[in-house]
N, C-alpha and C positions, 0 to 999 in steps of 0.2 A: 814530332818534335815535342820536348817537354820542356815546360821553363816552369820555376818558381813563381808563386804569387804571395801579395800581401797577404801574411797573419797565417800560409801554409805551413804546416810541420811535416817532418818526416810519417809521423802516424795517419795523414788525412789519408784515407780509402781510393783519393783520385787524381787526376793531374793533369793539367791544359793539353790539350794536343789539336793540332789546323782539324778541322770539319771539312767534309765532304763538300759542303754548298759557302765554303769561303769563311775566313775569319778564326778564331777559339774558340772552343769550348770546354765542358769539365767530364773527363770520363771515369766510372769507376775502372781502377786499377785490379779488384778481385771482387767477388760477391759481399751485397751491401745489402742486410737484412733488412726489412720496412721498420721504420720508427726511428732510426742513425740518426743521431745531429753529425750532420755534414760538415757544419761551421757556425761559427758566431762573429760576426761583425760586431764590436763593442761600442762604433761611437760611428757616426757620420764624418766626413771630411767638411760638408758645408753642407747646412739645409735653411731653412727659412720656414716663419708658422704665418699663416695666412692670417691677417689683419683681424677679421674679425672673433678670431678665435685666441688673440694672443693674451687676454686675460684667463680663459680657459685652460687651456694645454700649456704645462712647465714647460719651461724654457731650457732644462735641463733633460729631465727624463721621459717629456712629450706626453706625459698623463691626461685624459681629461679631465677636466672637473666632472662633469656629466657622468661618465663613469663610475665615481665616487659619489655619487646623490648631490653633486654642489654645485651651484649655479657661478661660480670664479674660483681660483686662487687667491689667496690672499697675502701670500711671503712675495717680498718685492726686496732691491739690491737697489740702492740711490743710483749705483753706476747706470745702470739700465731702467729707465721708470718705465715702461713701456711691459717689460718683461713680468710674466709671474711663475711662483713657483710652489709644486705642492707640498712642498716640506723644507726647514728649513738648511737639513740634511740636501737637498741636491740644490738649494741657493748657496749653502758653501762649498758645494763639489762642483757648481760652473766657480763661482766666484776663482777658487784655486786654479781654475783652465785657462785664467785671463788677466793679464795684465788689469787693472780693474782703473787705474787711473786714464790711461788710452781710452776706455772704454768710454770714461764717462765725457773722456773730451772730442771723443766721435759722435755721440748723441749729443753734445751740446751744438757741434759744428752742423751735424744734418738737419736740427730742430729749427737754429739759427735759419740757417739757409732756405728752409720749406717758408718761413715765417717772412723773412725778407722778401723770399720771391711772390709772395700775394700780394704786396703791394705795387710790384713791376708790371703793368697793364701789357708791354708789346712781348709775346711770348716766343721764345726761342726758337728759329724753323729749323730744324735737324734735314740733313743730307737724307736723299731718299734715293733709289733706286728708279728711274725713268723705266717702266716696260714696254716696250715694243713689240713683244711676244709673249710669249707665256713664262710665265715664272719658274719654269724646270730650265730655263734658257739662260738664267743668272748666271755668273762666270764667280770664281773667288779672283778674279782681276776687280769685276765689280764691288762685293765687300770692302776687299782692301782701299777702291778708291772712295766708297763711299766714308771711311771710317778714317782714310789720310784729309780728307775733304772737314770731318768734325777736327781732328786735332789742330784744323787751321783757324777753327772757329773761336771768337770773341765768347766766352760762356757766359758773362755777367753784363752783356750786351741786351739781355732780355730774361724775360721771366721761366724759371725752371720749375715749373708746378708738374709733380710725379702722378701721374695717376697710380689708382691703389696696386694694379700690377706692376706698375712699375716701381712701384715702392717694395713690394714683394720681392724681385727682380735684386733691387739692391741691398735691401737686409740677406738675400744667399750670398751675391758678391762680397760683402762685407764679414760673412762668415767665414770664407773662405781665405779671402785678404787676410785678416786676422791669424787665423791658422797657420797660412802662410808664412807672415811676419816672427810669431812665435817660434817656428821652426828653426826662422833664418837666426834671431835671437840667440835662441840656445846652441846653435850651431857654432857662432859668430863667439861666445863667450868660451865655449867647451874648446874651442880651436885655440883664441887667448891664452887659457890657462893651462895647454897641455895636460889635460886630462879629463874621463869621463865626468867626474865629479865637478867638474867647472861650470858646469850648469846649474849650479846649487837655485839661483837666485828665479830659475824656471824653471825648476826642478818640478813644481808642484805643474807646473801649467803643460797643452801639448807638447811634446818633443820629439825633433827628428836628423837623423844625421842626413844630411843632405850631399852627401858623397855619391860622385858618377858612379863607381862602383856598387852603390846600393843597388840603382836597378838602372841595366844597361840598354842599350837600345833593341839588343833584340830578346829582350823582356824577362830575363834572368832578373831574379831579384831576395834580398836576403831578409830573413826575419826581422822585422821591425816592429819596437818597442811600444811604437807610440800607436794610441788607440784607433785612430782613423785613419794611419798610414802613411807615409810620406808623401808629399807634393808629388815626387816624381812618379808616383808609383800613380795617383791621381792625372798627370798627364800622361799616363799608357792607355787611357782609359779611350772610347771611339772619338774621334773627333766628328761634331755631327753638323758644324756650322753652317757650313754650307747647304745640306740639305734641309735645316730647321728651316733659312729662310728662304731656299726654296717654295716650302709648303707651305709656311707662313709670312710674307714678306711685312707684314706690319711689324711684325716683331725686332727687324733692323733699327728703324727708329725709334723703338723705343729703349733696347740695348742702349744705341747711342745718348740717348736724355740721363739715363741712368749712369751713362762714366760720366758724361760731362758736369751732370750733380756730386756725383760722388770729387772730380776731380776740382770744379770750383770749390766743394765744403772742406778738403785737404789741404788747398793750396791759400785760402782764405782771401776772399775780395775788400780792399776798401769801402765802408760803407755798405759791405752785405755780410755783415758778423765773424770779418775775418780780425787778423789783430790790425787794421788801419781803420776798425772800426769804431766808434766812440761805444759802441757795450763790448765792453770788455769780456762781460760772463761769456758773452758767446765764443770762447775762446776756448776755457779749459774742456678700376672697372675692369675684371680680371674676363669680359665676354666669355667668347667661345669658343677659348684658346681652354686644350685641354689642363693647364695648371689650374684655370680657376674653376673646374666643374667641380662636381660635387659625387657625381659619380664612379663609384670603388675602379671602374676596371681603365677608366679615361686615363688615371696616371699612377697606377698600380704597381706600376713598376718600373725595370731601368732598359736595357739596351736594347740599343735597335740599325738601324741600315739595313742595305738590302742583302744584306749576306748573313745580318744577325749577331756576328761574332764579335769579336775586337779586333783592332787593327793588328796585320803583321808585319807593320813597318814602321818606321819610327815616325811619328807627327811630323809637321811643319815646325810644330812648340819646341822638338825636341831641342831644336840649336839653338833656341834663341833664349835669352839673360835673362831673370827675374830675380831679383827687381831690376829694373834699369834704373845707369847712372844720372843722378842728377846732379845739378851745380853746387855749389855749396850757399850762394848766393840764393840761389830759389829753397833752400833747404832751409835758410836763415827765417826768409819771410813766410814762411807756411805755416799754416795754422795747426796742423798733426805732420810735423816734418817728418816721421815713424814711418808713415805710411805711403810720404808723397811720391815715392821710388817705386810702390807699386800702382798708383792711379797716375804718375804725373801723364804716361801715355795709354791707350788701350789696350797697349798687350796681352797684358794678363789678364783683366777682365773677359777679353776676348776667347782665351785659350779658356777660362771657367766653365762661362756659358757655353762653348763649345761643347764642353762635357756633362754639361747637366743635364740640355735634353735628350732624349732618351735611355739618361744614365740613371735617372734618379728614381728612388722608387717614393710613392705617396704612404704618407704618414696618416695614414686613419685611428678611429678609435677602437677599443677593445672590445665594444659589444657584440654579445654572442649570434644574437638573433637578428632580422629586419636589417633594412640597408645602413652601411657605415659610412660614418663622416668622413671627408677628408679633410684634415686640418693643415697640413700643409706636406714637404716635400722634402728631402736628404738623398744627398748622394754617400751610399757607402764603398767602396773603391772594391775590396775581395766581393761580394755580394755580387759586381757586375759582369762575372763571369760566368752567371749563369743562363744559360740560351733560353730561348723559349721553343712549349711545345702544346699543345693545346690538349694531348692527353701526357700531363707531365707525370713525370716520377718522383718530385724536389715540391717540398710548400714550404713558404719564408710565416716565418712567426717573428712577430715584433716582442720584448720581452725588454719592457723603458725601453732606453734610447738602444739598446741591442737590437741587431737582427740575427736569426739563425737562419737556417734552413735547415730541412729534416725530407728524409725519405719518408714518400710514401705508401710504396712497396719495394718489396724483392729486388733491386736490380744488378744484372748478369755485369760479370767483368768486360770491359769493352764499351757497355752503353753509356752512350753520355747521360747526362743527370742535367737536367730542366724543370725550371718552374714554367707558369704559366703567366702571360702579363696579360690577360684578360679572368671575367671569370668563366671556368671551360664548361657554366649551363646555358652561357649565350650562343644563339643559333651560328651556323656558319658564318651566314649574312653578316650577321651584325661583328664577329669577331674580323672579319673580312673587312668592313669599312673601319674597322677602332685601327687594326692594324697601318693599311692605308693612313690615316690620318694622323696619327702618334708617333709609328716607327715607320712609317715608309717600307715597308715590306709586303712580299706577298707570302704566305704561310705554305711552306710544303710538305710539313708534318704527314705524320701516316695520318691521323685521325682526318687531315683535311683532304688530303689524297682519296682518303677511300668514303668522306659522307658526303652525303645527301642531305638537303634540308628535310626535319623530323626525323633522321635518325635519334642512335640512342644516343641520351647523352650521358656522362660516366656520373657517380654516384659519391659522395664525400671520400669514400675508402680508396678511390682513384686519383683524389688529389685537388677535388673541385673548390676545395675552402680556399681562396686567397684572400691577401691583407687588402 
C-alpha cells in the first residue's frame, strides 16, 4: 500500500508502505546514493523549550546562545516576555506566525492564574487511577473515566500550582492549541470569502485547509502549504496515550492539572484574574521522566509502540470535532473566548499529548563535540515516519527550526530508510532498556538479531551521529 505524506512530492526517492513487523514505514522506491536529503520538515506542529533554557534558545529558530559564545538572548516581543530571540529577523518571523494580541492575552491569563493560585493554600486533588494490579492492566475505560471524573471537577475550588513539567507540558499544549486555532481561522475566513485569497488577514501567520479531503482516513493525503502541516495530518500520527500511562502512570495527573489550568486561565474565574476579577490587566520538577533528562539519546527522537510504525487505522480522534461547541453564553464570560472551544473540554488536549510521546523528537544544541544539551522538544509530523534501526541508513540534522534527514549510505530500492532513536555506540543493553522505557518496544533490527554484547559497533560513516 502506498499513501501520500505531509510535505511528499512526486520527486521524493521513497513512499510509506505496511512493514513486515506491523505499522508504516518509508522505503526507497530506486537506489538512493549516500549523502540524499531525503526531506526537510520546515517548522514543528508543536514543541516547547524547557524552562531553564528559555532565555537561551530562540523561541523561533531554537538557536543557543551558547553556541554563539553568549550567555542569553537578548531580542524579546511584549506579547511574550518570557520568550527570547537571536535576531531580530526571527522575532518578526514568529511575530508574523501569531496572532500577537491572543498571544499576549494568554500570557497574561496563565501568569494571572499561576500568581493567584500561590495564594490558595488547599491544592487541587486531580482523579488518579486506583492500581490493583500492575499498570500494563489500565484499560482506556480507565483514562476516559479518570478524565470524565476531572471535567466534573470545581477547578477554582483549590490551588493550581504547575510544577516546572508541568508547566513544560503546557507551553507544548498551547503551541499546538494555537496552531490549531490559526488553522481553523484562516479556514473559517477563506470559506467566508470564497476564495484562496480570503485569508489575507493570516496570510502571514500558519495556514491550513482543513478539508476531510486533505487527508483521509486511510492516510491519503495532499501537499500542504503550510509549514508544519495540517492538524489532520498531525492526528494520523501514533496514538500512544494509552501506553504512555501505561508505563508512566504519574504522568495522568499531571496531564489532567495541565487542562484544568489551562481550562480555568481560558474560561476566566471571579476573583482569580478572570474578567469578574477586580485586575482587570489580568485580562488582556521535570524527575525521571525521559522529557526532563538531559541526555541526547533519552528523547532523541519520535515514534514508538510495539510495532514501531504508525497507525493503519484511523484513531479514535478521527471522528470526533475540534473544537467543540460551546454556548454562547460561556463564550461571552471567558476570558480568551478564541480559545475556549478548544480547552472548554479535554479533547483535544488529550488527542495532543497523545501524539507527542513517542512522536517528538528532542531539540539539542549544535555542538560538534562532547555530549549535547537538550533544550527542549517538537513534534514534526513528515519526520515521524521514519522507523527506527539501530544500524540505520537515515541521520536527522536540525538546520534552525528545520529538520532534514539525509542518507547515510547507498541504500538499494525496496529498503526501508531509518534513523536511529538512540545513539547506535550504546551497548545492546543499554539501547534495550532506553527502548523499553521511551518506546515500549522490543528492537528486532538485524544489528540486534545478530549482537552480542562487545561486539562491533558501526563507526560515524554508518550513521552513529544522532541529534
Amino acid at each position: 500500500m502506498s499513501t501520500r505524506l505531509p510535505h511528499a512530492t512526486s520527486e521524493e526517492p521513497f513512499e510509506p508502505r505496511v512493514t513486515s513487523y506491523g505499522g508504516r514505514g518509508l522505503f526507497a522506491t530506486k537506489s538512493i546514493p549516500a549523502g540524499t536529503l531525503l526531506r526537510t520538515c520546515p517548522a514543528p506542529y508543536a514543541s516547547a523549550i524547557y524552562a531553564p533554557f528559555r532565555k537561551e534558545v530562540c523561541a523561533h529558530c531554537f538557536a543557543y546562545a551558547f553556541d554563539a559564545g553568549k550567555n542569553a538572548w537578548n531580542v524579546k516581543n511584549d506579547a511574550s516576555p518570557a520568550s527570547r530571540f537571536c535576531s531580530e529577523e526571527c522575532m518578526q518571523s514568529w511575530a508574523g506566525e501569531h496572532d500577537l494580541s491572543l498571544v499576549t492575552r494568554v500570557e497574561k491569563a496563565v501568569q494571572a492564574l499561576a500568581k493567584s493560585s500561590l495564594s490558595v493554600k488547599k491544592p487541587v486533588v486531580v482523579p488518579v487511577i486506583a492500581l490493583d494490579g500492575a499498570a500494563t492492566e489500565i484499560t482506556m475505560q480507565d483514562l476516559d473515566d479518570a478524565w470524565q471524573a476531572a471535567e466534573a471537577m470545581d477547578g477554582k475550588a483549590g490551588a493550581l500550582v504547575l510544577d516546572e513539567m508541568e508547566e513544560e507540558i503546557m507551553r507544548f499544549v498551547l503551541s499546538a492549541v494555537l496552531h490549531k486555532h490559526y488553522e481553523d481561522a484562516a479556514t473559517a475566513e477563506k470559506d467566508a470569502n470564497g476564495t484562496q485569497e480570503g485569508a489575507s488577514a493570516a496570510g502571514s501567520r500558519i495556514t491550513s485547509d482543513l478539508d476531510a479531503s486533505a487527508l483521509s482516513q486511510n492516510g491519503h493525503s495532499t501537499h500542504s502549504t503550510t509549514p508544519a502541516g495540517p492538524f489532520a495530518a498531525f492526528l494520523e500520527l501514533q496514538d500512544n496515550e494509552l501506553q504512555h500511562v501505561r508505563t508512566n502512570p504519574a504522568i495522568l495527573p499531571a496531564q489532567i492539572r495541565v487542562w484544568l489550568f489551562l481550562r480555568l486561565a481560558v474560561m476566566g474565574v471571579p476573583g482569580r484574574g478572570g474578567r469578574g476579577s477586580r485586575d482587570s490587566s489580568a485580562r488582556g520538577s521535570r524527575g525521571s521522566s525521559a522529557r526532563g533528562s538531559k541526555n541526547p539519546s533519552a528523547r532523541s527522537s519520535q515514534r514508538s509502540s510495539p510495532t514501531r510504525g504508525s497507525q493503519t487505522s484511523p484513531s479514535r480522534d478521527s471522528k470526533r470535532t475540534f473544537p467543540a461547541r460551546t454556548s454562547p453564553e460561556r463564550q461571552n464570560l471567558a476570558t480568551i473566548p478564541e480559545l475556549l472551544p478548544y480547552l472548554s473540554t479535554p479533547t483535544l488536549l488529550r488527542a495532543i499529548l497523545a501524539r507527542d510521546h513517542a512522536n517528538a523528537f528532542g531539540l539539542f544544541d549544535m555542538q560538534e563535540k562532547g555530549e549535547s544539551e537538550m533544550l527542549g522538544w517538537a513534534v514534526y509530523v513528515a519526520g515521524s515516519y521514519f522507523n527506527h534501526d539501530c544500524a540505520p541508513n537515515v541521520r536527522k540534522v536540525r538546520r534552525g527550526r528545520a529538520l532534514q534527514f539525509v542518507t547515510t549510505r547507498d541504500v538499494a530500492p525496496g529498503e526501508e530508510l531509518c534513523i536511529s532513536y538512540v545513539d547506535v555506540q550504546d551497548t545492546k543493553a543499554s539501547r534495550v532498556a532506553q527502548f523499553a522505557q521511551h518506546w515500549n518496544f522490543v528492537c528486532g533490527c538485524g544489528r540486534c538479531r545478530g549482537e552480542v554484547e562487545g561486539d562491533h559497533v558501526p563507526t560515524n560513516a554508518e550513521g552513529s551521529h544522532v541529534l
